[in-house]
Each structure stands twice: as structure tokens, then as C-alpha cells.
C-alpha positions in Angstrom: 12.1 5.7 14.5 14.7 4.5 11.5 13.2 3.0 8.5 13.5 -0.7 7.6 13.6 0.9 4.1 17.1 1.3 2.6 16.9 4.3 0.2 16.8 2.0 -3.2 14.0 0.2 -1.6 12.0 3.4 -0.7 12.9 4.9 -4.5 11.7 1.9 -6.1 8.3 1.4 -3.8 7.8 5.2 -4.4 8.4 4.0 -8.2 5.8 1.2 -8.0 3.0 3.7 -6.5 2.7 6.0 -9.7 -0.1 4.5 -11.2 -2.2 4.7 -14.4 -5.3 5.7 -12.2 -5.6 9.3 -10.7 -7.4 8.3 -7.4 -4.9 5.7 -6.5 -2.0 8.1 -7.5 -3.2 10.5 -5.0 -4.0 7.4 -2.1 -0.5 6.5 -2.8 1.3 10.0 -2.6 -0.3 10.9 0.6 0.1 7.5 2.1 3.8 7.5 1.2 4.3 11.1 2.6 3.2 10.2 5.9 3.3 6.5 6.8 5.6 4.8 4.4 8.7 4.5 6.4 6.3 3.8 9.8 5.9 0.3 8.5 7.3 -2.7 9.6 8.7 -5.9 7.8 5.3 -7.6 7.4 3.6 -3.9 6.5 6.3 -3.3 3.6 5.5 -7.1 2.5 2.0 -6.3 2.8 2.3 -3.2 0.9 4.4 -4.4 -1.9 1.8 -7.2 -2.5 -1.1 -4.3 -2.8 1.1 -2.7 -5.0 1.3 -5.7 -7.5 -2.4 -5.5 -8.1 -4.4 -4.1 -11.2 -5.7 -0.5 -10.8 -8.9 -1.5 -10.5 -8.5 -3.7 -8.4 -6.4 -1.7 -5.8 -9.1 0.8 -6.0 -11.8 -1.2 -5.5 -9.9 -2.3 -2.2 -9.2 0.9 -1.2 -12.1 2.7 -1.9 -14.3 -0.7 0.0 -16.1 -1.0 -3.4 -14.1 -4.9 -2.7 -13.2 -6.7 0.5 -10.3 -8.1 1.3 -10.4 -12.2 -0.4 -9.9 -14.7 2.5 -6.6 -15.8 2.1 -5.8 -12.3 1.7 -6.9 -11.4 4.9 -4.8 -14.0 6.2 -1.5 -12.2 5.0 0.1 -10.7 7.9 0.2 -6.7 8.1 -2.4 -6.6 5.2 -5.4 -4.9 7.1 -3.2 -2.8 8.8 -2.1 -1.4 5.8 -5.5 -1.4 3.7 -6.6 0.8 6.6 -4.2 3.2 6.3 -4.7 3.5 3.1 -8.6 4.1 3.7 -7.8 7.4 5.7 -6.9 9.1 2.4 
């Protein structure tokens, strides 16, 4: 399967996932090892938005210590990704 990813998009995303907190950092490096390029558009989109969060914040999503907010749930590819994320 090709990747949607061009290979400045994947270098910056892989850029954006080195974080100040270790657990995330080692979420993010397993997730982008072996499901990054799987994604489709709305995944990537999804992912990117994830990405733009606090530390704390992704964490808490990732770890379930914090759901999902409403309107949030309503962004397409967002639980899709959140779960993939969870496997880690």
C-alpha cells in the first residue's frame, strides 16, 4: 500500500512526535514504526490534530486517564487513531 505521506510530510510528523514527555515519546515511536504510513487522509488529519495537543493532555488521551471531548469525537478518523495509539 503507498503512503499518502510525501517524505517531508512523514519527516516533519516524525518531527512533531518527539515530545517533552517519555511515555508519549515511546507511544509515538512505536505507533509511527508500524502504522504511520497505514493511515488515510482523515487518520493523518486526525493525527496531526492529536499531535497539536499539550503533553498532558495527549497522555491523558492515550493512556484513558481523559476521554475523547464531544466535538472531538465528532472529527473524522479520530477514534480510529486514539485506538491505535492505545495498543502501545
Amino acid at each position: 500500500m503507498e503512503s499518502l505521506l510525501s517524505s517531508t510530510d512523514l519527516h516533519r510528523l516524525k518531527w512533531n512526535c518527539r515530545r517533552g514527555l517519555l511515555e508519549n515519546d515511546l507511544v509515538l515511536e512505536k505507533f509511527v514504526e508500524r502504522d504511520l504510513q497505514t493511515l488515510n487522509a482523515e487518520q493523518v488529519d486526525a493525527f496531526r490534530f492529536l499531535l497539536a495537543l499539550e503533553d498532558g493532555d495527549l497522555w491523558d488521551l492515550v493512556s484513558g486517564r481523559a476521554e475523547l471531548t464531544p466535538k472531538a469525537q465528532a472529527r473524522p478518523g479520530l477514534n480510529d487513531v486514539l485506538s491505535l495509539l492505545r495498543r502501545y
